[in-house]
C-alpha positions as CSV (number, residue, x, y, z in Angstrom):
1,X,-2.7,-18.5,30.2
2,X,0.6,-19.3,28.7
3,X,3.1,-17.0,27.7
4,X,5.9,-17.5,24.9
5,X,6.2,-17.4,21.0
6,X,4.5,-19.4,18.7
7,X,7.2,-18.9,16.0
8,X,10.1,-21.0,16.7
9,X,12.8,-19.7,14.7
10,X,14.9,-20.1,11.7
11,X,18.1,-21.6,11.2
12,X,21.0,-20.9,9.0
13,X,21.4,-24.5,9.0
14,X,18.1,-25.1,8.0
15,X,18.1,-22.3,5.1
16,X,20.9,-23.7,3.5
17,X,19.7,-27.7,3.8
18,X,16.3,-26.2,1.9
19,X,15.7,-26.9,-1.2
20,X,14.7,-24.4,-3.6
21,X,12.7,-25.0,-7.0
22,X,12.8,-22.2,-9.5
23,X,10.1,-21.8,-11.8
24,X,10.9,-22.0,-15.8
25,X,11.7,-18.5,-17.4
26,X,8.7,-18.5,-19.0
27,X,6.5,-18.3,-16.0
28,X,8.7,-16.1,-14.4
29,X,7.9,-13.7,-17.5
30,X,4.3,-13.9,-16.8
31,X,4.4,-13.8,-13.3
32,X,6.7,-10.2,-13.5
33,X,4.1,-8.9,-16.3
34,X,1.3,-9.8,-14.2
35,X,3.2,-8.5,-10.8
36,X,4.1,-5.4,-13.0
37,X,0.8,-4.6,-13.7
38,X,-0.9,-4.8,-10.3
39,X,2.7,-2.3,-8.9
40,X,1.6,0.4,-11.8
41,X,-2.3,-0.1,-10.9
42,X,-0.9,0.8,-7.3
43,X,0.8,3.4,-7.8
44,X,-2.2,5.2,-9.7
45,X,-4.4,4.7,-7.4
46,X,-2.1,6.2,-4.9
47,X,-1.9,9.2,-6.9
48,X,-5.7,9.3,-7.2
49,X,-5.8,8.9,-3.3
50,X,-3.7,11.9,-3.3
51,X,-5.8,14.0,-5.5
52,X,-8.8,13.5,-3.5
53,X,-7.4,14.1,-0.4
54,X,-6.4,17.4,-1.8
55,X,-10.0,18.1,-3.2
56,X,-10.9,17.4,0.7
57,X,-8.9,19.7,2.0
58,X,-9.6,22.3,-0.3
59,X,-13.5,22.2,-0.3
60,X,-13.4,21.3,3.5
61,X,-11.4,25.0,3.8
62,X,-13.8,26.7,1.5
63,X,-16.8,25.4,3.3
64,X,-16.2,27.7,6.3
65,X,-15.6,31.4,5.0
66,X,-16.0,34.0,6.9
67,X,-18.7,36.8,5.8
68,X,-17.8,40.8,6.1
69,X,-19.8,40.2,9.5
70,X,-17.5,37.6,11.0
71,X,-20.1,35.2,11.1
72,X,-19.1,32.1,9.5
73,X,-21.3,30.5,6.2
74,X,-22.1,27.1,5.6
């Protein structure tokens, strides 16, 4: 089997020969609203994530009290 990288590197050289097209403002608007949109619907779903993995905790801790006998409820 043969050993090596498939990726064969990037020039300076190469960058700056490149030409770049940029997009009118206009669709860079939409694109940022759009982009903007799916960042906050992230984020809230992170917090959600968050909440639930402190509902977890909390009802995995509760599950497993211990009764005045020291055996353990379920």
């Amino acid at each position: 089997m043969a050993g090596g990288s498939i990726f064969k590197g990037i020039r300076i050289s190469e960058l700056e020969e490149m030409k770049i097209i940029k997009p009118p403002k206009a669709i860079l608007e939409l694109f940022n609203a759009r982009v903007a949109d799916i960042y906050m619907q992230k984020e809230e779903l992170f917090k959600e994530n968050e909440k639930l993995r402190e509902y977890i905790d909390f009802f995995t801790a509760t599950a497993y009290k211990w009764t005045s006998d020291d055996s353990i409820v379920q």
